[in-house]
Backbone as CSV, one residue per row, in Angstrom:
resi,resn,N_x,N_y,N_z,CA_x,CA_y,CA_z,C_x,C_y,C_z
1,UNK,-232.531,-1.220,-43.702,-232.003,-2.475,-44.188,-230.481,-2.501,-44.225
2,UNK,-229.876,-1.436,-43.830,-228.480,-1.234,-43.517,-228.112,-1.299,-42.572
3,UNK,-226.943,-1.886,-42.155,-226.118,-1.598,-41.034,-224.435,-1.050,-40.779
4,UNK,-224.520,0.124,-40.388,-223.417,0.648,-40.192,-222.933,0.576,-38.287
5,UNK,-221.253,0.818,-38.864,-220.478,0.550,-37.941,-219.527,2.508,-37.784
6,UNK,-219.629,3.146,-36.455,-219.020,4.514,-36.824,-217.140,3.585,-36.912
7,UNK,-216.565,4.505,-37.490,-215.424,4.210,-37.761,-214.604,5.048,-36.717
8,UNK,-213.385,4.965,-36.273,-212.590,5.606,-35.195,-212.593,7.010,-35.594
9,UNK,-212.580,7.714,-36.357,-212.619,8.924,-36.371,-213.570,9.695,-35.907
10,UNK,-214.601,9.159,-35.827,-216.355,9.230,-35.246,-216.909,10.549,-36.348
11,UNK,-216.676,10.550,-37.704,-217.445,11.077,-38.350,-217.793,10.321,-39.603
12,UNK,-217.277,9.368,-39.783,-217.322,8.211,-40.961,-218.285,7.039,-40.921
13,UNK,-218.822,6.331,-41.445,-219.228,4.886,-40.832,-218.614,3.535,-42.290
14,UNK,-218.711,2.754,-41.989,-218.294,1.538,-42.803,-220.007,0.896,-42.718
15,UNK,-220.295,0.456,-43.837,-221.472,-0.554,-43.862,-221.179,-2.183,-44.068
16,UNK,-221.574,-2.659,-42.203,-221.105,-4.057,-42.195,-222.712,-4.651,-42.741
17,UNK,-223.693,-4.424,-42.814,-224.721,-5.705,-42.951,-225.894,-5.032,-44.012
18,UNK,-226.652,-5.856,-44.616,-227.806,-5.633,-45.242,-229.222,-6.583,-45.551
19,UNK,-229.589,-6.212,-45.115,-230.801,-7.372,-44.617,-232.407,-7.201,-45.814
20,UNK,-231.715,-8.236,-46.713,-232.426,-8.069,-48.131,-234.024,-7.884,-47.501
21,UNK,-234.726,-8.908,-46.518,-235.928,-8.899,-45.667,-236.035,-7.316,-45.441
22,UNK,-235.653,-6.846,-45.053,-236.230,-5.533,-44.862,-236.472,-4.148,-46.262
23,UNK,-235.821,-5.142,-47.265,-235.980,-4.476,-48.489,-236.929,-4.452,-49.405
24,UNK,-237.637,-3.397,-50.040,-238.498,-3.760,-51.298,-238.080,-3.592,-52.062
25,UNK,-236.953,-3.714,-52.629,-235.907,-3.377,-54.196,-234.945,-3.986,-54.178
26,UNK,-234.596,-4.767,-55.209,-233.283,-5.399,-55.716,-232.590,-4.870,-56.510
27,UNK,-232.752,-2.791,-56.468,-232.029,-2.275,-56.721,-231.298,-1.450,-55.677
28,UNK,-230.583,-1.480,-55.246,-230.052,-0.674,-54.327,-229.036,0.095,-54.225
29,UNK,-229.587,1.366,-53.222,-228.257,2.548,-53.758,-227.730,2.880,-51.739
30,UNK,-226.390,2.894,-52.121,-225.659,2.630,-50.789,-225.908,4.737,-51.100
31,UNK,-226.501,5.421,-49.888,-226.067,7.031,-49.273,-224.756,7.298,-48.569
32,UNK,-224.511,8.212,-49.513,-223.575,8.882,-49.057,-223.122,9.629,-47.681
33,UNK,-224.665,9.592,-47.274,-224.207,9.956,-45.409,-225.245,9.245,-44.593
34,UNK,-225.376,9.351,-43.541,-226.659,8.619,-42.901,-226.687,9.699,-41.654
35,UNK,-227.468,10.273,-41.211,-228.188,10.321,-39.742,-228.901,9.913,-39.338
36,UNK,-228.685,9.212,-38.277,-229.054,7.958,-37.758,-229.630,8.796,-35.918
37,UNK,-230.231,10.124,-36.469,-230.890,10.528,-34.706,-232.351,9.308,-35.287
38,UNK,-232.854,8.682,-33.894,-234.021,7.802,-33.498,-233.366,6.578,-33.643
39,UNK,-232.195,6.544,-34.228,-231.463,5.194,-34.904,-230.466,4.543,-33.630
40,UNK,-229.366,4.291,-34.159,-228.679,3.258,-33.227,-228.078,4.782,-32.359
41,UNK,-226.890,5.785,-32.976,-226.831,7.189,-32.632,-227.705,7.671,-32.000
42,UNK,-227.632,8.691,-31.562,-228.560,9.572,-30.423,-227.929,11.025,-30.751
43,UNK,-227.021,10.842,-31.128,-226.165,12.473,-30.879,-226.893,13.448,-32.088
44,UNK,-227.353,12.722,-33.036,-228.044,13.221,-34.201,-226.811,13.895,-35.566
45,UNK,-225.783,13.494,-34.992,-224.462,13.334,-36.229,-224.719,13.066,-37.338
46,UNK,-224.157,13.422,-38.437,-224.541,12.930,-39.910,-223.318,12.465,-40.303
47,UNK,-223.125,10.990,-40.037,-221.686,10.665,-40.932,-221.640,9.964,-42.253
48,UNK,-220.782,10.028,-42.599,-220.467,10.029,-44.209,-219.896,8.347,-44.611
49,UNK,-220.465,7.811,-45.092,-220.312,6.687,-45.786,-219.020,6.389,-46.680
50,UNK,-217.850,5.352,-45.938,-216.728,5.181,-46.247,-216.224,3.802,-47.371
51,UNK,-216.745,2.696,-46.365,-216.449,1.929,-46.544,-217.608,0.977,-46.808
52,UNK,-217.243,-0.486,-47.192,-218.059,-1.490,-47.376,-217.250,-2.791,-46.486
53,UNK,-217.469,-2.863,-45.714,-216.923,-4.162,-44.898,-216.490,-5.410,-45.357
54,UNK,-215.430,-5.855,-44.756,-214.539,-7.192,-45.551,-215.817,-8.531,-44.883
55,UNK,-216.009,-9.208,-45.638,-216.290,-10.501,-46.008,-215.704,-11.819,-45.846
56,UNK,-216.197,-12.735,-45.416,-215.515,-14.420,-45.759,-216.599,-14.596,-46.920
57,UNK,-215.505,-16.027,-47.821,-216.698,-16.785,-48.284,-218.053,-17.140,-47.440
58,UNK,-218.579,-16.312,-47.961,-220.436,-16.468,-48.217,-220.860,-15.848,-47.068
59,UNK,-220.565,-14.663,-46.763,-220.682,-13.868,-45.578,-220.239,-12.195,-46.473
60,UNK,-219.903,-11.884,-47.181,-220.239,-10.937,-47.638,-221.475,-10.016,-47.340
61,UNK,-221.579,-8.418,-47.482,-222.716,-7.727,-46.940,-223.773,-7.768,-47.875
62,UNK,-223.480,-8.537,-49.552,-224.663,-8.594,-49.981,-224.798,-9.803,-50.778
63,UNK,-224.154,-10.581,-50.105,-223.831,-12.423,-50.452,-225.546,-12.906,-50.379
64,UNK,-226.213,-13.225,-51.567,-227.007,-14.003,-51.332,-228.348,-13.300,-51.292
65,UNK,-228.324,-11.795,-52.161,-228.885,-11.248,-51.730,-230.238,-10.910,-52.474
66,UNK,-230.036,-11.224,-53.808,-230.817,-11.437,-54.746,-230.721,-9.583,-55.370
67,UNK,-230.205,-9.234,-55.419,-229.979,-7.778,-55.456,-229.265,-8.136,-57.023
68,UNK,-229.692,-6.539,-57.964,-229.767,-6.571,-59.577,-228.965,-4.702,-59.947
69,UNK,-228.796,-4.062,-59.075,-228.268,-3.249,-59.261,-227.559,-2.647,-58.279
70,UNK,-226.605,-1.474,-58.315,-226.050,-0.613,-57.022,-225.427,0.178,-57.389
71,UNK,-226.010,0.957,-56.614,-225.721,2.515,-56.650,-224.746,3.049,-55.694
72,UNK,-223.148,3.156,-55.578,-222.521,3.560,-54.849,-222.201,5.350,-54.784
73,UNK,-221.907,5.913,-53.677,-221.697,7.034,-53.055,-220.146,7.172,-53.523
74,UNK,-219.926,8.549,-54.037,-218.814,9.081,-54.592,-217.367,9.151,-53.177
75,UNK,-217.992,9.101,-52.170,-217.589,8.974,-50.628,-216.544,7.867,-50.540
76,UNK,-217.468,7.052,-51.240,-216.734,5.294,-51.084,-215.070,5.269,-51.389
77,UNK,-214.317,4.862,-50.112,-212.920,4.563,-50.189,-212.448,3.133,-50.629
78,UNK,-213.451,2.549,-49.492,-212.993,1.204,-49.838,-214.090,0.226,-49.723
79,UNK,-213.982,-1.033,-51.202,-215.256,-1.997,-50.907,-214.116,-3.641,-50.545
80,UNK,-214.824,-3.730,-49.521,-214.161,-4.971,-48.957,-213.929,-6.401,-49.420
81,UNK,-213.537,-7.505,-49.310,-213.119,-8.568,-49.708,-214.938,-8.949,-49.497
82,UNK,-215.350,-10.020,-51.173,-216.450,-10.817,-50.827,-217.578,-10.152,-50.588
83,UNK,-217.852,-8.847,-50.743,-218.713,-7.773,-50.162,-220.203,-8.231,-51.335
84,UNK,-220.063,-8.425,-52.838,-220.535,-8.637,-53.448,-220.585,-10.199,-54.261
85,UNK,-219.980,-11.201,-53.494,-219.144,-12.533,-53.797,-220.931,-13.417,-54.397
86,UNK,-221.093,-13.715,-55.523,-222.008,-14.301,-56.014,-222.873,-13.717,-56.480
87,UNK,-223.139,-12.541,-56.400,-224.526,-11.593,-56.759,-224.484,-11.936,-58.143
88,UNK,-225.358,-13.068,-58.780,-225.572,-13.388,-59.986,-226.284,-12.388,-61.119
89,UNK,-227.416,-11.817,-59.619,-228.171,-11.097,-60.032,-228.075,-9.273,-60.591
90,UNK,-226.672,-9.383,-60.262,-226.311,-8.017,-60.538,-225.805,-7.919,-62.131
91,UNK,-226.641,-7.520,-63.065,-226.212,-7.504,-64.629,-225.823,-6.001,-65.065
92,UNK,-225.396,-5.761,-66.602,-225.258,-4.785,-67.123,-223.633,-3.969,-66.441
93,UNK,-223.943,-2.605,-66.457,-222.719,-2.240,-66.117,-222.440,-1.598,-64.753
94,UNK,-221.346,-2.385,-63.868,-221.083,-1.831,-62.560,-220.204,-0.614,-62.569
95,UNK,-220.975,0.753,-62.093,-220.683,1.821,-62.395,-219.831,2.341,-61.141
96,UNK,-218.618,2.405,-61.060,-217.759,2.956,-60.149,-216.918,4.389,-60.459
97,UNK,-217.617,4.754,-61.645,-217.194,5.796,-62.358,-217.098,6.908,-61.467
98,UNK,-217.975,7.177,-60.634,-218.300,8.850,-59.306,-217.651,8.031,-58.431
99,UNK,-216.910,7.348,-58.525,-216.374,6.605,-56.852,-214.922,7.461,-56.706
100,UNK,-214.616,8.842,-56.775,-213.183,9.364,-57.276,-212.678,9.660,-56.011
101,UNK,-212.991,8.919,-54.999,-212.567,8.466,-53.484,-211.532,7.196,-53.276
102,UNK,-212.530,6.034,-54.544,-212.026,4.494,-54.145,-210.916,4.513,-54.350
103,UNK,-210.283,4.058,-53.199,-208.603,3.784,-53.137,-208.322,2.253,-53.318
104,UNK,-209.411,1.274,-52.706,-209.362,-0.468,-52.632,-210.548,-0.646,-53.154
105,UNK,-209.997,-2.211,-53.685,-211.355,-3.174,-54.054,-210.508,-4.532,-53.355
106,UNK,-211.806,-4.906,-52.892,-211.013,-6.561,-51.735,-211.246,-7.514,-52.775
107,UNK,-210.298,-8.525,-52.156,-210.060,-9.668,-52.500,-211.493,-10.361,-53.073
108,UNK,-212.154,-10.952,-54.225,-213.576,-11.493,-54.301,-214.910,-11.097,-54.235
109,UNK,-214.540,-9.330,-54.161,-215.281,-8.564,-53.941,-216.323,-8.962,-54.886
110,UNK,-216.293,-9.118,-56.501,-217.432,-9.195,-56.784,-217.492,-10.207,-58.006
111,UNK,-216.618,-11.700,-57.371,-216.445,-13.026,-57.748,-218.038,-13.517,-57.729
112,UNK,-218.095,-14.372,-58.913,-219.422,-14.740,-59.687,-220.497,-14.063,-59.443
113,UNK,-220.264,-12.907,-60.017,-221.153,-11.826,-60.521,-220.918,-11.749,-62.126
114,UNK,-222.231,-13.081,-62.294,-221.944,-13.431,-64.049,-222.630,-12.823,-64.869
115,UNK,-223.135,-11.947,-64.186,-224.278,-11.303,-65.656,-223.626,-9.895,-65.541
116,UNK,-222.519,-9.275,-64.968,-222.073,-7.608,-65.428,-221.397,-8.101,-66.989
117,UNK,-221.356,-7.223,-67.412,-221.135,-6.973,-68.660,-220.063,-5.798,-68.658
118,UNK,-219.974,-5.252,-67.871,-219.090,-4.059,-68.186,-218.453,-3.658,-66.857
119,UNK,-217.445,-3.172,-65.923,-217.033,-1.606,-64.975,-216.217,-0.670,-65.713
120,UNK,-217.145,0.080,-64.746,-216.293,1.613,-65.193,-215.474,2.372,-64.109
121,UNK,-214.734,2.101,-64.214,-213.432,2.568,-62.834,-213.428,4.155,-63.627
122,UNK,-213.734,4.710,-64.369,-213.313,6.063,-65.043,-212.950,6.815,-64.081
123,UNK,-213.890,7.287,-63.207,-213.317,7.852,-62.247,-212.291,8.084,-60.803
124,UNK,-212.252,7.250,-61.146,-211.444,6.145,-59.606,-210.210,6.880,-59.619
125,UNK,-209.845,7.826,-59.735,-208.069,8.390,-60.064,-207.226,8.331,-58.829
126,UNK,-208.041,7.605,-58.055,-207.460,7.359,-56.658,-206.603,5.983,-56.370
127,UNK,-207.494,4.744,-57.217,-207.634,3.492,-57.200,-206.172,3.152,-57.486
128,UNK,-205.619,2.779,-56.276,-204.450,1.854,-56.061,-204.236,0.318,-55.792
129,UNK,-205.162,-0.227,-55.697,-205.284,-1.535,-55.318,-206.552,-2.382,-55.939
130,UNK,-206.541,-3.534,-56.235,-207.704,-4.619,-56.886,-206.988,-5.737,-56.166
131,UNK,-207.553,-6.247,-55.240,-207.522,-7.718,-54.363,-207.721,-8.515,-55.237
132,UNK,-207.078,-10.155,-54.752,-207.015,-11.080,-56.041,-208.440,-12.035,-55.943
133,UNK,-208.727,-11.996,-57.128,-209.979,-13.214,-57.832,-211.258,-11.952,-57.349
134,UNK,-210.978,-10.294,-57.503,-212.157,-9.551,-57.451,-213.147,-9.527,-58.414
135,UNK,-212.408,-10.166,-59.605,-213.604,-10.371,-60.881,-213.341,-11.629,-61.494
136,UNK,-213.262,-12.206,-60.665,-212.902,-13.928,-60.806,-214.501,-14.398,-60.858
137,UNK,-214.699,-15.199,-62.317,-216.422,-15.630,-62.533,-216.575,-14.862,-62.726
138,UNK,-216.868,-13.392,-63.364,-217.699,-12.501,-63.993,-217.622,-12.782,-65.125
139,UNK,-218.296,-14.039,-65.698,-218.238,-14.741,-67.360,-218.859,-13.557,-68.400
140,UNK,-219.497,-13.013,-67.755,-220.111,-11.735,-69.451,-219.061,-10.663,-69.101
141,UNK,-218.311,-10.127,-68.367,-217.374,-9.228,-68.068,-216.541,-8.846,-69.492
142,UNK,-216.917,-7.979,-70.366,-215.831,-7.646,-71.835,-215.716,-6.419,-71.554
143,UNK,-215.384,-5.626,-70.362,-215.167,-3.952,-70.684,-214.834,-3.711,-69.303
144,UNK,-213.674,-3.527,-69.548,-213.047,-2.872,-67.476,-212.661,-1.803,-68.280
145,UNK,-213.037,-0.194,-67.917,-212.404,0.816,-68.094,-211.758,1.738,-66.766
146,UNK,-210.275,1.737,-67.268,-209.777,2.117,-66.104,-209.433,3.929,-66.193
147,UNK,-208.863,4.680,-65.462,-209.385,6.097,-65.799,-208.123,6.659,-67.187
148,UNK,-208.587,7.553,-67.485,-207.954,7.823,-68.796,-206.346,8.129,-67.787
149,UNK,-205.258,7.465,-68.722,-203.808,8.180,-68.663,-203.620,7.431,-67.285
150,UNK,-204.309,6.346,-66.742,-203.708,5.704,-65.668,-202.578,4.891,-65.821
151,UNK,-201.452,5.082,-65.197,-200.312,4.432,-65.271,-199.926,3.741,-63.905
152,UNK,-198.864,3.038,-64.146,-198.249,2.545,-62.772,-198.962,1.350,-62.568
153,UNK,-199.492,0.723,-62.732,-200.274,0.009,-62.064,-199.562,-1.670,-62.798
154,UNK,-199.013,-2.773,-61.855,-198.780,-3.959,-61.837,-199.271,-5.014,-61.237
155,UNK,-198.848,-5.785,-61.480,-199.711,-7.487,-60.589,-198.586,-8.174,-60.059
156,UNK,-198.899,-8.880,-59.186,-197.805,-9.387,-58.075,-198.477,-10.646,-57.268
157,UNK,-198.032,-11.417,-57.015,-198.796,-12.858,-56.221,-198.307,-12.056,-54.368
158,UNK,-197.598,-11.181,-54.512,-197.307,-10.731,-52.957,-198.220,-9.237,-52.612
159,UNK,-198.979,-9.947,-51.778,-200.014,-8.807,-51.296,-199.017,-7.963,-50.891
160,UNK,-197.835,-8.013,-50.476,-197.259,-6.641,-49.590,-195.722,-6.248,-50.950
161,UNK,-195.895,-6.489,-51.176,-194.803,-6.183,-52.788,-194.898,-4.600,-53.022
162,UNK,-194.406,-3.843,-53.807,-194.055,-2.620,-54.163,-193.977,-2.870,-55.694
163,UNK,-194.059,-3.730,-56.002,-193.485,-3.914,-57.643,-193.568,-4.985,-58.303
164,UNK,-194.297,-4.859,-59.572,-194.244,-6.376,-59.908,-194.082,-6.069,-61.390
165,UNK,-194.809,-6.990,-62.333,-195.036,-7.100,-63.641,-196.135,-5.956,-64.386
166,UNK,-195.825,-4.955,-65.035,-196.309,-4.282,-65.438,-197.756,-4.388,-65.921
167,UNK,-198.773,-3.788,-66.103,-199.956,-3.695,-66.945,-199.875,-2.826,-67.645
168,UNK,-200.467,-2.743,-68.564,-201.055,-1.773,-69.335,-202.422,-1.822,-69.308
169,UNK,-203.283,-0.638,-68.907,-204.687,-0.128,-68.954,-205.174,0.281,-69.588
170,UNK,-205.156,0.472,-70.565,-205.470,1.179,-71.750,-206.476,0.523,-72.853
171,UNK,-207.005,-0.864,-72.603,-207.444,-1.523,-73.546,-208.728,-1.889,-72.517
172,UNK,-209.700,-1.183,-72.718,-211.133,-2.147,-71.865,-211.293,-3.504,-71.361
173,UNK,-211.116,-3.873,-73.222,-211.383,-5.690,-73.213,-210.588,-6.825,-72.693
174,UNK,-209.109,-5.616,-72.934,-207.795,-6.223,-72.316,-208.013,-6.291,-71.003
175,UNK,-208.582,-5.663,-70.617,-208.002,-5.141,-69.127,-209.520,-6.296,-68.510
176,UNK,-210.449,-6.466,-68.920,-211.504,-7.406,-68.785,-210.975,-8.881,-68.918
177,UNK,-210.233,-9.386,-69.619,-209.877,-10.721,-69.785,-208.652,-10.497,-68.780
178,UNK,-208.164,-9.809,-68.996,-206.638,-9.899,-67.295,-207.529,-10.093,-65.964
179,UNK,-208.578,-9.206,-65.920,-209.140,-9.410,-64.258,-210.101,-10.700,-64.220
180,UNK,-210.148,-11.486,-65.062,-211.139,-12.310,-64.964,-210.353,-13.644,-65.534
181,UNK,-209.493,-13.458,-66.215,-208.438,-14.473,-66.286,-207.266,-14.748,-66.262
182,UNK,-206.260,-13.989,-67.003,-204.896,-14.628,-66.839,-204.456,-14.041,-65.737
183,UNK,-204.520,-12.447,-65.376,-204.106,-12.028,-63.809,-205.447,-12.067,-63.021
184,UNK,-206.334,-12.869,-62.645,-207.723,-13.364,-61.830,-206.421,-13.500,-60.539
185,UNK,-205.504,-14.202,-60.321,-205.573,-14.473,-58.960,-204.000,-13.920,-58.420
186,UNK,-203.876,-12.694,-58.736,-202.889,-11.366,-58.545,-203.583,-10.349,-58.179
187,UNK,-202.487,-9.649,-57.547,-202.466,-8.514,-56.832,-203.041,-7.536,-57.793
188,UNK,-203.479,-7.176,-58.159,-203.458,-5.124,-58.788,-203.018,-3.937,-57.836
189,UNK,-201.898,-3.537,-58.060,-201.913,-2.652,-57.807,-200.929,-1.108,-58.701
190,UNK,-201.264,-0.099,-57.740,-200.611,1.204,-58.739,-199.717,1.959,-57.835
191,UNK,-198.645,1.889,-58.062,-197.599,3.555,-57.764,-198.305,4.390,-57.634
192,UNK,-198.887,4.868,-56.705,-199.204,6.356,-57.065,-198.392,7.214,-56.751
């Protein structure tokens, strides 16, 4: 029910598609590697799960998908713009905590996704970037935890900027009402 794309390095892949029809669970957990011998591959390679593919409005890889949970791979660098854009159905808490890879989150990535209640970036000590309106509509959203002692990190209306207006991370609830409202349609990003 996946579809991956190998990435130029030819040991990586990005996952462009997901085809809820071929699924029996609306819980779903993205693997951390795939071998794909009998599959689209032939060489019988095992590559490692990178990315999540950028999105338009309503073209996202799991836009529409009726999907209630997800399980991401500690692998994961980057989840793309719109990737998750409406998943109503995704409640409780989006756990990005083992993601201590993720460097990006795209633009709308996971805009009206109204029933999370919580993310946990804890682990993310990588995470330099949050694309704008990524938790734009996540109306139950009261708890963004970002990783302990994270600093640097500002908002900016210029995607290509170096510097903007400071944040402070340190407050869950705070940091939940900034991504979902007053900085919803700014940059995030961090100095590292």
């Amino acid at each position: 029910y996946f579809t991956f794309e190998v990435n130029g390095d030819g040991k990586t892949v990005t996952l462009t598609d997901y085809n809820k029809n071929l699924s029996d669970s609306t819980d779903v957990v993205i693997p951390a590697t795939v071998d794909l011998v009998g599959g689209v591959w032939q060489d019988g390679t095992t590559y490692t799960v990178t990315a999540i593919t950028d999105g338009n409005y309503r073209t996202g890889v799991f836009y529409d998908s009726g999907i209630t949970s997800v399980t991401f791979p500690s692998s994961l660098t980057s989840i793309g713009s719109y990737v998750f854009y409406g998943c109503s159905g995704l409640t409780g808490e989006l756990n990005l905590g083992g993601c201590t890879s993720l460097i990006s989150i795209g633009g709308f990535a996971f805009d009206g996704c109204s029933g999370l209640t919580s993310a946990d970036l804890s682990g993310c000590t990588n995470l330099t970037s949050i694309g704008r309106y990524a938790f734009y509509r996540c109306s139950a959203l009261k708890s963004v935890v970002f990783p302990e002692g994270s600093t640097g990190w500002y908002v900016t209306q210029d995607e290509t900027a170096t510097s903007g207006d400071a944040v402070d991370v340190t407050n869950s609830s705070t940091n939940a009402n900034n991504l979902t409202g007053q900085y919803s349609t700014y940059y995030w990003k961090r100095n590292a």
